[in-house]
Structures are given as structure tokens and as C-alpha cells.
C-alpha positions as CSV (number, residue, x, y, z in Angstrom):
1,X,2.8,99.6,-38.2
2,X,5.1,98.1,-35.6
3,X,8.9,97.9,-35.3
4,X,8.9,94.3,-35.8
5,X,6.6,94.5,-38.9
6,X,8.9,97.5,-40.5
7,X,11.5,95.0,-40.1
8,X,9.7,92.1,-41.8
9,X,9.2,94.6,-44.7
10,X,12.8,95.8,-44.8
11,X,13.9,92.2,-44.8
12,X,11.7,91.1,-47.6
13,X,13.9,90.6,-51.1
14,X,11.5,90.5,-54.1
15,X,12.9,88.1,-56.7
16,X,12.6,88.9,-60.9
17,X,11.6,85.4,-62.3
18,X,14.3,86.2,-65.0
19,X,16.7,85.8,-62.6
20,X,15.1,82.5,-61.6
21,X,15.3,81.1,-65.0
22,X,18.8,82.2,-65.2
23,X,19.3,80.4,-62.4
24,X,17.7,77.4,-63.2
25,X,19.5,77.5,-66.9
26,X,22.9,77.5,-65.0
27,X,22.7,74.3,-62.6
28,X,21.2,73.0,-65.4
29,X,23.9,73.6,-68.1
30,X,26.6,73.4,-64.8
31,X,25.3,69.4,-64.2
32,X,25.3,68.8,-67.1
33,X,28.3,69.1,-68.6
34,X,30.2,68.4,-65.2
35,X,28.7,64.9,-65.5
36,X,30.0,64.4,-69.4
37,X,33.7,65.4,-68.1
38,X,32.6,62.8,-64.7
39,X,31.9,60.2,-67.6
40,X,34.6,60.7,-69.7
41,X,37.3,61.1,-66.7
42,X,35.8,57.7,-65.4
43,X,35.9,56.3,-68.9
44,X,39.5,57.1,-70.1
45,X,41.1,56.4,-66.5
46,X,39.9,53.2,-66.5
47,X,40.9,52.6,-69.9
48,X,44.4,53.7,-69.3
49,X,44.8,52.1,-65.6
50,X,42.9,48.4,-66.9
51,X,45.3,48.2,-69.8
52,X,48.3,49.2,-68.2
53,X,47.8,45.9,-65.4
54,X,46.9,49.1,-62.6
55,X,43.6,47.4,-60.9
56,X,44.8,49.4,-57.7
57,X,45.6,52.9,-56.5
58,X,46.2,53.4,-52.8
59,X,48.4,56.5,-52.1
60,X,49.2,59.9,-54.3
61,X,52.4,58.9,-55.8
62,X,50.4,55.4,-57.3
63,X,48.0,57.5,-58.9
64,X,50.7,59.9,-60.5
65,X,52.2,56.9,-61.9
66,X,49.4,55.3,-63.4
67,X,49.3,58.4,-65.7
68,X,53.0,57.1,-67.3
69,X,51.1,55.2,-70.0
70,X,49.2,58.7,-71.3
71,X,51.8,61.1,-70.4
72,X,55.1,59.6,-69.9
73,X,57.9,61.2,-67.8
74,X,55.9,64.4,-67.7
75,X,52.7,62.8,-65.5
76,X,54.0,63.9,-62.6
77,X,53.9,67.2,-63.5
78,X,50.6,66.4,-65.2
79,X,49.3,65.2,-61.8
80,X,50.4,67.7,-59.9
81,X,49.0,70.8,-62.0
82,X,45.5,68.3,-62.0
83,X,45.9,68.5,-58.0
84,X,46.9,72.1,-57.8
85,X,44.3,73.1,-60.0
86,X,41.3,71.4,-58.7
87,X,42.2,72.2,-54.9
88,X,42.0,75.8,-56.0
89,X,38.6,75.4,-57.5
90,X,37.5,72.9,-54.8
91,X,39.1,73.9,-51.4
92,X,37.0,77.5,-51.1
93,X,33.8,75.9,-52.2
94,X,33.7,72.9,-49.9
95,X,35.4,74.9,-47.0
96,X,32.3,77.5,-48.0
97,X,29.6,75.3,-48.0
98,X,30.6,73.7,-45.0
99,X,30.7,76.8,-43.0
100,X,27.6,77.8,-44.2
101,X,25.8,74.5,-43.1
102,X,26.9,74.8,-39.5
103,X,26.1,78.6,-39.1
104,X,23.0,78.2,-40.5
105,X,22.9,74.6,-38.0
106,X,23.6,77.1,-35.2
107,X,22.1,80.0,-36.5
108,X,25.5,82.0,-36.6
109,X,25.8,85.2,-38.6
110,X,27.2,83.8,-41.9
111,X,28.3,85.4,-45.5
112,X,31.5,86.0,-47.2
113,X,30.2,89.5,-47.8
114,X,30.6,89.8,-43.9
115,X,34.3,91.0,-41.7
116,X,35.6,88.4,-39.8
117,X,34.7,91.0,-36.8
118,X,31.0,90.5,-37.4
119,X,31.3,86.6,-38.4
120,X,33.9,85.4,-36.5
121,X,32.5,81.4,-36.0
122,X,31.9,81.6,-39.5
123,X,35.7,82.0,-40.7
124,X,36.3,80.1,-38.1
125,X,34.8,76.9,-39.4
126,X,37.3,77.8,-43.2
127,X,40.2,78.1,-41.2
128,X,39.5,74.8,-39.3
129,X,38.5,72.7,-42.2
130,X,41.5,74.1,-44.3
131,X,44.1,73.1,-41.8
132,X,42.4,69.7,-40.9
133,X,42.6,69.4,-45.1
134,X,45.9,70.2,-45.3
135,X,47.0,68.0,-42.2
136,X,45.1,64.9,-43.4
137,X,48.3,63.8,-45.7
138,X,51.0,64.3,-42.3
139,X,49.2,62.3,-40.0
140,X,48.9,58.9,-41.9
141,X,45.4,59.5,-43.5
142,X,45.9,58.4,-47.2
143,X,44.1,61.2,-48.9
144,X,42.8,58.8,-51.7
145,X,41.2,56.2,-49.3
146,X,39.6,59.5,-47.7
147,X,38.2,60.5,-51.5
148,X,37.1,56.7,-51.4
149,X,35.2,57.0,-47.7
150,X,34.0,60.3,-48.4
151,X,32.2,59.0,-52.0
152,X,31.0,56.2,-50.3
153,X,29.5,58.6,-47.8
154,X,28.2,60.8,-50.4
155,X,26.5,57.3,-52.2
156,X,24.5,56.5,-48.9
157,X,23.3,59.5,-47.9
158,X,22.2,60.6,-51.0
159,X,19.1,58.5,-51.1
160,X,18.1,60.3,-47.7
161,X,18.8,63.8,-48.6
162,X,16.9,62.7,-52.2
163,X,13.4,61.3,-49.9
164,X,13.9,64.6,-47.3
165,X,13.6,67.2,-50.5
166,X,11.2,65.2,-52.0
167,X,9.0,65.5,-48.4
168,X,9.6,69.2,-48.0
169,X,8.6,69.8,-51.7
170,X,5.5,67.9,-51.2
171,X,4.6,70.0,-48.1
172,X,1.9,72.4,-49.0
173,X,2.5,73.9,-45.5
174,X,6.1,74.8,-46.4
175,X,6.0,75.2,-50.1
176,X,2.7,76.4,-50.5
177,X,1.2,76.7,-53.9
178,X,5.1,75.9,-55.2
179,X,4.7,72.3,-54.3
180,X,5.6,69.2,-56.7
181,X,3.9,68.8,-59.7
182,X,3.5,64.9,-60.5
183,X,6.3,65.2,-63.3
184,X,8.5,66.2,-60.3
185,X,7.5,63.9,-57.9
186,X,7.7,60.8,-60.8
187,X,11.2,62.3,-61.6
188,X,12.3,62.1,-57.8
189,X,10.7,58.5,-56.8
190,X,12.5,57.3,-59.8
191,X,16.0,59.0,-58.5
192,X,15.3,57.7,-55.3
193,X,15.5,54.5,-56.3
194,X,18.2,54.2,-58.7
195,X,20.4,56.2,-56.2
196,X,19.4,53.8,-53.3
197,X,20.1,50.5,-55.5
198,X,23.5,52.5,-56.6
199,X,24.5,52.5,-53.3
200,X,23.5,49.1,-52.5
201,X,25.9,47.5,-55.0
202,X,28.6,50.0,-53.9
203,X,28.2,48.9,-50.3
204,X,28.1,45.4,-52.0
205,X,31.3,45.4,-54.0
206,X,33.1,47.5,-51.4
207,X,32.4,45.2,-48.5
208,X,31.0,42.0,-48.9
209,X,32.3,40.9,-52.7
């Protein structure tokens, strides 16, 4: 057996499929209820806003406001905590997942289990991204017309991502005997479409109407 072969076999990380299930059961319990507290965020904040005359919210200060009908003198602090509290949970998992993308783009050494010494463009991609975050609000951005670009972003390019899975899981060269099954690939076509007229009515209503 050659070096290079030893290597393969070192490098080879055999999987339990009970950890796979697990896996599987926590997206799947994780989406889920992430999109009933999406729904019911959506659903009470435009309850609250339409009521209260607010058809518009362009800067941070508007949007703490708007919560004056719910919370009184107290949404500001309301607002605030909301803001503190989701940049905590948010900040280290987008900065993360971005980092990851571009190492594994340029085939950098990545991992949070790694020292900065043996990752160093890595880290260097968090620090970047947190300081352009944090600079966004000093240099005239408005942070919630960015959260506005950025979704509409997110709407087109889902369609794309959702028809470049679909490909790759359809690929018997790269997925082998894992491929699609024709529940799967039903599933898919029908979430390609709904997600590609979704973001033809957003495009719609957000430029043209």
C-alpha cells in the first residue's frame, strides 16, 4: 500500500446512519418551527404596523417606533434587546458560513476547530465581514434597506441554487446510487417553481408596481 493510499484510508470518516437520522430530524424540526415564528412575526407585524397607519419603515429608529402600539414607552428597549439578541445568534453564523464558502472557494484550510496560526485567511474573512457589519450603519447604508436588498437577493437566487441541487442530486456520477428518488425530484420541480414565481411578483411589486 502506498503513502498516498494510507492517506486516503486515514482520511476516510465512516458515518453511523443514526447520526444521519438525527441529523435529518433536526433541520427538519429546526425549519420547521423557524418558519411558524417567520409566519407569525410576518403576521402580527403587519397587523400592528397596518393598523397603526405605518405602511413604511426606512431607518432603525422608524422600526423601533412602530412597536409603540404593542409595547408602549418600553419598545425601544423592546427593540433593542430584539436587535442585541438576534445579532448574537446571527452575526457568528453568517460571518461563519461565509468564511467557510470562500475557503472552501479557494481551497483554504478552514474550521473553527483550527488556530488562527494554521487558518489565518479563514479568520480573516470573520474579522472582515464583522467590521464591514458593524460599519454599514456609519457610512450612510440604512441597515434596513440592506435587510430589504439582501432578501431580495436571497428571493432570486434561490430558484438557481434550488435547479443546481436538484442537478447534482440527479447526477449518478456524483451521487451514485444516493441519487433522487422521483418523490424527491417531484418535491424539487414543484419548489422550483413556486420559488421562481415568488420572486417574480417580488421583483414585480418591488420595481415595476
Amino acid at each position: 500500500m502506498s503513502v498516498e493510499d494510507m492517506k486516503h484510508k486515514n482520511s476516510v470518516v465512516l458515518v453511523d446512519k443514526s447520526l444521519i437520522h438525527n441529523m435529518k430530524m433536526d433541520v427538519n424540526f429546526g425549519m420547521f418551527f423557524s418558519n411558524v415564528v417567520m409566519f407569525f412575526i410576518i403576521l402580527t407585524t403587519g397587523t400592528v404596523l397596518f393598523n397603526a397607519g405605518i405602511h413604511k419603515i426606512d431607518t432603525v429608529e422608524q422600526a423601533a417606533k412602530a412597536l409603540e402600539p404593542i409595547a408602549g414607552k418600553g419598545a425601544y428597549y423592546l427593540f433593542a434587546i430584539g436587535v442585541i439578541g438576534t445579532g448574537f445568534l446571527a452575526i457568528p453564523v453568517l460571518c461563519g458560513s461565509l468564511s467557510y464558502i470562500v475557503s472552501e472557494t479557494f481551497n483554504w484550510k478552514e474550521g473553527l476547530d483550527k488556530k488562527f496560526s494554521e487558518a489565518k485567511p479563514f479568520y480573516v474573512v470573520i474579522i472582515v465581514s464583522l467590521i464591514i457589519g458593524l460599519l454599514i450603519n456609519y457610512i450612510g447604508i440604512s441597515p434596513i434597506q440592506a435587510l430589504i436588498y439582501s432578501a431580495i437577493l436571497y428571493g432570486v437566487t434561490s430558484p438557481v441554487i434550488i435547479a443546481i441541487v436538484l442537478h447534482i442530486g440527479n447526477n449518478k456520477k456524483i451521487m451514485g446510487k444516493f441519487s433522487n428518488s422521483l418523490r424527491s425530484n417531484i418535491l424539487g420541480v414543484l419548489t422550483l417553481l413556486l420559488m421562481t414565481i415568488a420572486a417574480g411578483f417580488m421583483l414585480y411589486y418591488q420595481f415595476i408596481n
